[in-house]
VMD Tcl script that draws the C-alpha trace (Angstrom):
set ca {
  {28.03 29.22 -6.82}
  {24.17 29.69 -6.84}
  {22.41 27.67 -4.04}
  {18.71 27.41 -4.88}
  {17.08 26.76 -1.57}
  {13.66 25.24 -2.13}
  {11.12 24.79 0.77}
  {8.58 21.61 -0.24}
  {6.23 19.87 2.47}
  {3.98 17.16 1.53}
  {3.60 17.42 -2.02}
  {5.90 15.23 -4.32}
  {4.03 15.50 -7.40}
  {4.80 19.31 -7.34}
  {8.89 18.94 -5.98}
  {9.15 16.13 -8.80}
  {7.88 18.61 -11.65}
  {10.37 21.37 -9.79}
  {13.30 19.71 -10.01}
  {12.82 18.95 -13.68}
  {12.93 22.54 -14.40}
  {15.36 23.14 -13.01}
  {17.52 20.34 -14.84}
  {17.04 21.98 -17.95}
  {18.16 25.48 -17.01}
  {20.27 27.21 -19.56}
  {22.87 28.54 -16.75}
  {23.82 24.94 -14.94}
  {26.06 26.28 -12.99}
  {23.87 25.93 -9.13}
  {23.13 23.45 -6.39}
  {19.85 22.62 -5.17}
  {18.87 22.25 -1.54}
  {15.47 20.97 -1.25}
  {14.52 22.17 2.67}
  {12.25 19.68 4.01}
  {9.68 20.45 6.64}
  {8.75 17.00 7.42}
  {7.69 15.41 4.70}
  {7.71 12.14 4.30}
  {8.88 8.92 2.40}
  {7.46 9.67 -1.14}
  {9.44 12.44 -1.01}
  {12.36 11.65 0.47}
  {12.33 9.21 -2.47}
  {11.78 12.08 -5.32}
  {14.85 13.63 -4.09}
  {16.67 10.14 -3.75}
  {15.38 9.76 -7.91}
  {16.73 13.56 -9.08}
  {19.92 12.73 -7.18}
  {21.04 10.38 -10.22}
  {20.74 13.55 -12.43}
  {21.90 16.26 -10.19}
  {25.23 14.29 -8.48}
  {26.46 16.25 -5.60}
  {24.60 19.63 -6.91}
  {21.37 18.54 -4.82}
  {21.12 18.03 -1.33}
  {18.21 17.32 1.05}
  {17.73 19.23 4.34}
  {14.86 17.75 6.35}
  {13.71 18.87 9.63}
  {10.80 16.72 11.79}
  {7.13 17.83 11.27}
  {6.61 19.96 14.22}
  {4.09 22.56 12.40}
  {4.42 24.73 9.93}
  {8.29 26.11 10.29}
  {9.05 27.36 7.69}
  {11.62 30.08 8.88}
  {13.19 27.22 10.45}
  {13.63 24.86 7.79}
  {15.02 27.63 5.31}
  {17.39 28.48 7.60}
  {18.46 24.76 7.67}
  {18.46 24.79 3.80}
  {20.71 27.51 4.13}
  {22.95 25.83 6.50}
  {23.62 23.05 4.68}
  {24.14 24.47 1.06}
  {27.60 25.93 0.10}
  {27.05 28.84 -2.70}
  {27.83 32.45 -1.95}
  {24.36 33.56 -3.24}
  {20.94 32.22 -1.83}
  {17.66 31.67 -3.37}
  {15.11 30.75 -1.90}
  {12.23 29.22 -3.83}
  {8.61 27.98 -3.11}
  {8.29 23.71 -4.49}
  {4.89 24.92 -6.24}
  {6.70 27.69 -8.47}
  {8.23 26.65 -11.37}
  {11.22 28.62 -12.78}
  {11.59 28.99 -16.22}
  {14.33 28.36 -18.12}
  {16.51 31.12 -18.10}
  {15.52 31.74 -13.99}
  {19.33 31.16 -12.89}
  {20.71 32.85 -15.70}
  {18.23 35.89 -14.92}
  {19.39 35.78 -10.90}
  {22.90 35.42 -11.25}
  {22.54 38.83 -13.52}
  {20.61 40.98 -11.02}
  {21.60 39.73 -7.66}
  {24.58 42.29 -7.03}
  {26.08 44.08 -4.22}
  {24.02 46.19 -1.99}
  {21.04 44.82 -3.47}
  {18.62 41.48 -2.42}
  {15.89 39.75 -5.16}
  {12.04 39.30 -4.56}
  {9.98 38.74 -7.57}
  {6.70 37.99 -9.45}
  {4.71 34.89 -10.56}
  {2.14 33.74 -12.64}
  {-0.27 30.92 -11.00}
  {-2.50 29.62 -13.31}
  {-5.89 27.56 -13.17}
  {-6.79 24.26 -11.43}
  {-7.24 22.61 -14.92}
  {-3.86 23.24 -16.39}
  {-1.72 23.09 -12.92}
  {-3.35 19.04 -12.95}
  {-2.18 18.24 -16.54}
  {1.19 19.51 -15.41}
  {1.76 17.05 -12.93}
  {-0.22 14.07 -14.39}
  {0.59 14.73 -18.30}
  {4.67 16.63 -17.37}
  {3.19 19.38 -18.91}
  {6.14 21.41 -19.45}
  {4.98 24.78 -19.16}
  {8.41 26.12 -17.96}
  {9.84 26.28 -21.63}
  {6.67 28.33 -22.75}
  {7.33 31.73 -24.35}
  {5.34 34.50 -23.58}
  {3.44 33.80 -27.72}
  {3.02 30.11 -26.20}
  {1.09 31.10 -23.25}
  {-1.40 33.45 -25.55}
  {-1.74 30.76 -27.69}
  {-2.03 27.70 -25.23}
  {-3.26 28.77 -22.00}
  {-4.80 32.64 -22.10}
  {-7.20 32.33 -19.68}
  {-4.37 31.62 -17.23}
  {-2.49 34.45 -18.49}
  {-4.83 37.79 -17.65}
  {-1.96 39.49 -16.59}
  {0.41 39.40 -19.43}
  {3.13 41.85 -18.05}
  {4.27 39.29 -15.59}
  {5.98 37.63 -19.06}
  {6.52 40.90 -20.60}
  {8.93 43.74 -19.67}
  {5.42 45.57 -20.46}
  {6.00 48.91 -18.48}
  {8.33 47.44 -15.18}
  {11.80 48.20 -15.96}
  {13.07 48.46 -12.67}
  {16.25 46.43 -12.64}
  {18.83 46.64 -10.15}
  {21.52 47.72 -12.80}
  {19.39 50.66 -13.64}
  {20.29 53.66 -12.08}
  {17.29 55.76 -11.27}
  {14.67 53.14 -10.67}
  {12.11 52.71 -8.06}
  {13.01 50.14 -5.56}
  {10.76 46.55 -6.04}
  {8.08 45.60 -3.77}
  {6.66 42.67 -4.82}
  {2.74 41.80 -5.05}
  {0.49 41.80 -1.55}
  {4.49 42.10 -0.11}
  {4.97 38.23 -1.00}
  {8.77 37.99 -0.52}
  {8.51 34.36 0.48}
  {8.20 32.30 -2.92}
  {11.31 33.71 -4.66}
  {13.97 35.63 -2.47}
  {17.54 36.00 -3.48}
  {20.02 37.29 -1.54}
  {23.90 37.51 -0.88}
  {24.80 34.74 2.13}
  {26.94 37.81 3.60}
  {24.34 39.43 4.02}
  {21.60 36.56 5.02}
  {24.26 36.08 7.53}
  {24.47 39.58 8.93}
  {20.56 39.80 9.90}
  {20.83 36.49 11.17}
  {18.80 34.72 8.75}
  {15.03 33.93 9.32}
  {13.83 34.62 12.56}
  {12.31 30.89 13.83}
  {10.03 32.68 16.14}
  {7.47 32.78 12.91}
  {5.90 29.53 13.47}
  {2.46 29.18 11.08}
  {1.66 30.65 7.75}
  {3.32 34.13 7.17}
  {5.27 37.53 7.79}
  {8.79 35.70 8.10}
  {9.48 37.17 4.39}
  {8.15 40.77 4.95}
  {10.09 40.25 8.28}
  {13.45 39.40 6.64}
  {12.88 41.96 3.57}
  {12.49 44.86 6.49}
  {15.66 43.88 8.56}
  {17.76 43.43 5.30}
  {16.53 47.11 3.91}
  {17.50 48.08 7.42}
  {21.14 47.37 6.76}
  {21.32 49.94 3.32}
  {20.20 47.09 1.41}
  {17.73 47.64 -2.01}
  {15.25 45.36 -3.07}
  {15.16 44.88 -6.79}
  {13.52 42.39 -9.86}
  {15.04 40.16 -11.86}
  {13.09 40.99 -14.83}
  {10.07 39.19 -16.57}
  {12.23 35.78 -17.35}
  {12.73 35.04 -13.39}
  {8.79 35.15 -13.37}
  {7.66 31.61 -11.97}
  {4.87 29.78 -12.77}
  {2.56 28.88 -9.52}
  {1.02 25.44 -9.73}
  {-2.83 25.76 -8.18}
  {-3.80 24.57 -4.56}
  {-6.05 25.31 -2.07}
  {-5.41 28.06 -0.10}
  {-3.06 27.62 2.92}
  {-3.38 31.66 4.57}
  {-4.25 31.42 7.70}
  {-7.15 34.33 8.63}
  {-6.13 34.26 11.94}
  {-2.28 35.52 10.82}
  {-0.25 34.35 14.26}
  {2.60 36.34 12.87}
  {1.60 39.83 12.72}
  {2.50 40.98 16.28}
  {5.80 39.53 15.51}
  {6.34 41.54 12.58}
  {4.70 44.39 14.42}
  {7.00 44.50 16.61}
  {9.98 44.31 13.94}
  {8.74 47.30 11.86}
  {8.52 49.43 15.43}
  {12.35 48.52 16.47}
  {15.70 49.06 14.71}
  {16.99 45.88 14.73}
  {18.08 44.22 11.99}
  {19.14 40.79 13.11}
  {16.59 37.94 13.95}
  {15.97 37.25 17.35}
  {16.02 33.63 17.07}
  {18.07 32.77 13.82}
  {20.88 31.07 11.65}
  {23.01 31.16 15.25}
  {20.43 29.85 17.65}
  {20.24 27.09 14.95}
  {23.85 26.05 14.82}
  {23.95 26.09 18.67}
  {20.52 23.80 18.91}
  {21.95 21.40 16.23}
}
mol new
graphics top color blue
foreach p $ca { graphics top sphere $p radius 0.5 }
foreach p [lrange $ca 0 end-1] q [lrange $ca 1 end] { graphics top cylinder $p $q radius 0.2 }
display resetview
């Protein structure tokens, strides 16, 4: 079983258009775990709505808003779901339709899954969630055709000149763009489980993905990419970075050790809860 892990705070509109992509994927065969950093009743009550259509296969993991932990409540996300595989997914980034089917393919031993997405304008992320938009199903032709100002970088849709799969032998390992790990990362739970998950220390915007990524390469692990189908499509917002980045002496200090377990992870969670 795939669990899709997918970290939402705040923003039903965007969770509600989410989880309708990914009812109509063509592999089925996943549970959902929508990790909750505190949101509140309007969401609680899009999840309580999908429910009807996803049964038992979606589950909601909510944690009280205490800040921005994000580490935290993907850890609790991956707590609470039951497949053997993890993927963890931003609620602004749509999969397409063949996503799953794409991530079951690639995600094999020895290797974990970041990847690459497309975010597109104000304009057309606002008829998405007012009009359903369903810009999930688009083909590569229908984004040309329908949207081409949002799509000025066409190879994210097109196995253009990337070919690095993980089922390749001979290919260069995947590092994803400006190192963002954190809105699609797939890995085995073995091995989430042997680096101790997310370290919770990471509290504000940031570096718990690159932080993960280097512990996880640490253990022999490869990084690799799904191919251009598991490209998702980012719904527009505001920026959230924060300039003053409260995370990078905590990465710092990652990158300058050998460890490859999280100080404060998956354990240190059980034993709190």
């Amino acid at each position: 079983m795939l669990s899709l892990v997918v970290v939402t705070y705040e923003w039903p509109e965007a969770l509600d258009v989410m989880l309708q992509a990914l009812s109509e994927q063509s592999d089925p065969e996943f549970e959902v775990v929508v990790a909750d950093d505190g949101s509140g009743p309007r969401t609680a009550a899009v999840v309580e709505t999908w429910q009807r259509r996803f049964g038992e296969r979606l589950l909601h993991a909510w944690q009280p808003d205490e800040g921005f932990r994000r580490a935290r409540v993907q850890n609790l996300g991956a707590t609470a779901a039951t497949g053997e595989q993890l993927v963890f997914l931003d609620g602004d980034s749509l999969p397409r339709r063949d996503f799953v089917r794409s991530i079951r393919r690639a995600l094999l031993p020895g290797w974990f899954l970041a990847g690459k997405r497309l975010t597109v304008g104000a304009q057309l992320s606002r008829r998405v969630l007012d009009e359903r938009l369903p810009v999930w199903r688009w083909s590569a032709w229908d984004w040309f055709v329908r949207a081409p100002r949002d799509l000025h970088r066409p190879g994210l849709l097109l196995p253009l000149r990337d070919r690095r799969r993980p089922w390749r032998a001979g290919q260069a390992e995947f590092r994803p763009p400006y190192n963002g790990y954190g809105f699609l990362f797939a890995v085995a739970r073995s091995d989430f489980e042997r680096v101790n998950g997310f370290d919770m220390r990471f509290v504000g915007w940031g570096q718990e993905d690159e932080d993960i990524a280097a512990r996880l390469r640490r253990t022999g692990l490869t990084c690799g990419w799904a191919g251009p189908r598991s490209t998702l499509v980012h719904l527009w917002h505001e920026s959230r970075n924060d300039r003053a980045r409260p995370n990078d002496r905590l990465l710092g200090e990652t990158r300058a050790s050998d460890r490859e377990q999280a100080v404060e992870g998956l354990r240190e969670l059980v034993r709190e809860r």
